[in-house]
C-alpha positions as CSV (number, residue, x, y, z in Angstrom):
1,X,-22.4,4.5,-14.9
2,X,-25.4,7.1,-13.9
3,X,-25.5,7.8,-10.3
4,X,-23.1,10.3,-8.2
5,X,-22.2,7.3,-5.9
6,X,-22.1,4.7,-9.0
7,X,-19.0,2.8,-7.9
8,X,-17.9,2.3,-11.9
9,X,-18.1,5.9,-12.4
10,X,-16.6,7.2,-9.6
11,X,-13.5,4.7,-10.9
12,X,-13.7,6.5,-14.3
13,X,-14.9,10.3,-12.9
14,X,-12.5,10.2,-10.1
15,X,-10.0,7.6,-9.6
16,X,-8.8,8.2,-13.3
17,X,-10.4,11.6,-13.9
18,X,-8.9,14.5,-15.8
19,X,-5.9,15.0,-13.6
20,X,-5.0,11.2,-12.9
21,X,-5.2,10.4,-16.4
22,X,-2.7,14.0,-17.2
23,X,0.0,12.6,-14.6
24,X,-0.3,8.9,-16.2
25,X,0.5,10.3,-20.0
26,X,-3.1,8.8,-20.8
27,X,-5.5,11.6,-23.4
28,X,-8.2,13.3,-21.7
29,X,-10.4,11.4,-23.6
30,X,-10.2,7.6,-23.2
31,X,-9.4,5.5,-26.5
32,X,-12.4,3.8,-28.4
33,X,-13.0,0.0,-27.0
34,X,-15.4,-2.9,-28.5
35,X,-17.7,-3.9,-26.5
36,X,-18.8,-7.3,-27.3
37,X,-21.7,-9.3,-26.6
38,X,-21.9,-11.8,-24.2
39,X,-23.0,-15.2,-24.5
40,X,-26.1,-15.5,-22.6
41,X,-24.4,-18.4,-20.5
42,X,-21.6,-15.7,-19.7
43,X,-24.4,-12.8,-19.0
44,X,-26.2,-15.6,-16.8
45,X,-23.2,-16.3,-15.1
46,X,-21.6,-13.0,-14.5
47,X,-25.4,-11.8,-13.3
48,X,-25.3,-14.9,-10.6
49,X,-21.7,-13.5,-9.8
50,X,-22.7,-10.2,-9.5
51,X,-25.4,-11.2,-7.1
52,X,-23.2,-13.2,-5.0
53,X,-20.5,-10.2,-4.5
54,X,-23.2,-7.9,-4.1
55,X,-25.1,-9.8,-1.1
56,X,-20.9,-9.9,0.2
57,X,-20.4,-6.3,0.0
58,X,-23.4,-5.8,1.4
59,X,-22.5,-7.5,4.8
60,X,-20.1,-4.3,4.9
61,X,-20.6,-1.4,6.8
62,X,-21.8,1.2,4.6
63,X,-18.2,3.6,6.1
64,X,-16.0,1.3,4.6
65,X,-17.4,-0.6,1.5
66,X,-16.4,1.7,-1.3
67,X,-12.6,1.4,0.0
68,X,-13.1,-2.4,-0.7
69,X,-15.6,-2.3,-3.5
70,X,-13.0,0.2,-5.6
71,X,-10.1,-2.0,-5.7
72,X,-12.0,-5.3,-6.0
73,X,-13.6,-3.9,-9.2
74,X,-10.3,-2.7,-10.5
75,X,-8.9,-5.8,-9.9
76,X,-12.4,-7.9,-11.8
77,X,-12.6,-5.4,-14.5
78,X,-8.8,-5.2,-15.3
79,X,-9.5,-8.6,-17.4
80,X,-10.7,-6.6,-20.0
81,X,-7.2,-5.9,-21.2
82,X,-6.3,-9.2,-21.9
83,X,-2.4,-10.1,-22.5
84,X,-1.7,-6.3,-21.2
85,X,1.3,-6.1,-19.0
86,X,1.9,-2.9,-18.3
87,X,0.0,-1.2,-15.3
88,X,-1.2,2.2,-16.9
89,X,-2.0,0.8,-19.6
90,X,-4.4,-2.1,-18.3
91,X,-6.2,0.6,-16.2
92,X,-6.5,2.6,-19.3
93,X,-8.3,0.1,-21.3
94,X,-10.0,-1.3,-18.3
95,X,-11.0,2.3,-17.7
96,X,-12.1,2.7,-21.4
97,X,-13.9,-0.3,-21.1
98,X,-16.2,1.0,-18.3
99,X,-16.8,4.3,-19.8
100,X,-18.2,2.9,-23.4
101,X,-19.3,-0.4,-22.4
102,X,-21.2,-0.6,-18.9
């Protein structure tokens, strides 16, 4: 994440920022996570998805996208944590996941 208004880092900035992450029990500084390497069927793919949602979001007015766009990416990126149950600790790793990987 690079801009101010970067949606992935205002979910790792803000939503879980210093003070979210203190009253969740989670360490200022997020655990390590692998990033792996896509196939380049499953970049091609999650490109055209990207795309798709994008031109959808778009169709928002600009007042009220973020408050959809926030949850629907916590939601898409929460996959990272695979067999995870509990709820901290999926946005933890999801969270981790954004932070080293995208």
């Amino acid at each position: 994440p690079q801009s101010e208004s970067d949606p992935l880092r205002e979910m790792v900035d803000v939503s879980y920022g210093l003070e979210t992450r203190k009253e969740l029990g989670w360490p200022d500084r997020l655990p390590a996570v692998d990033c792996p390497v896509p196939s380049k069927a499953d970049a091609k793919a999650a490109r055209n998805a990207a795309k798709r949602v994008g031109k959808r979001f778009r169709g928002y007015h600009e007042d009220i996208r973020a408050q959809y766009l926030a949850p629907y990416l916590d939601t898409v990126l929460s996959r990272v944590a695979g067999g995870e149950h509990d709820p901290s600790s999926i946005m933890r790793v999801t969270a981790g996941f954004v932070e080293a990987c995208l």
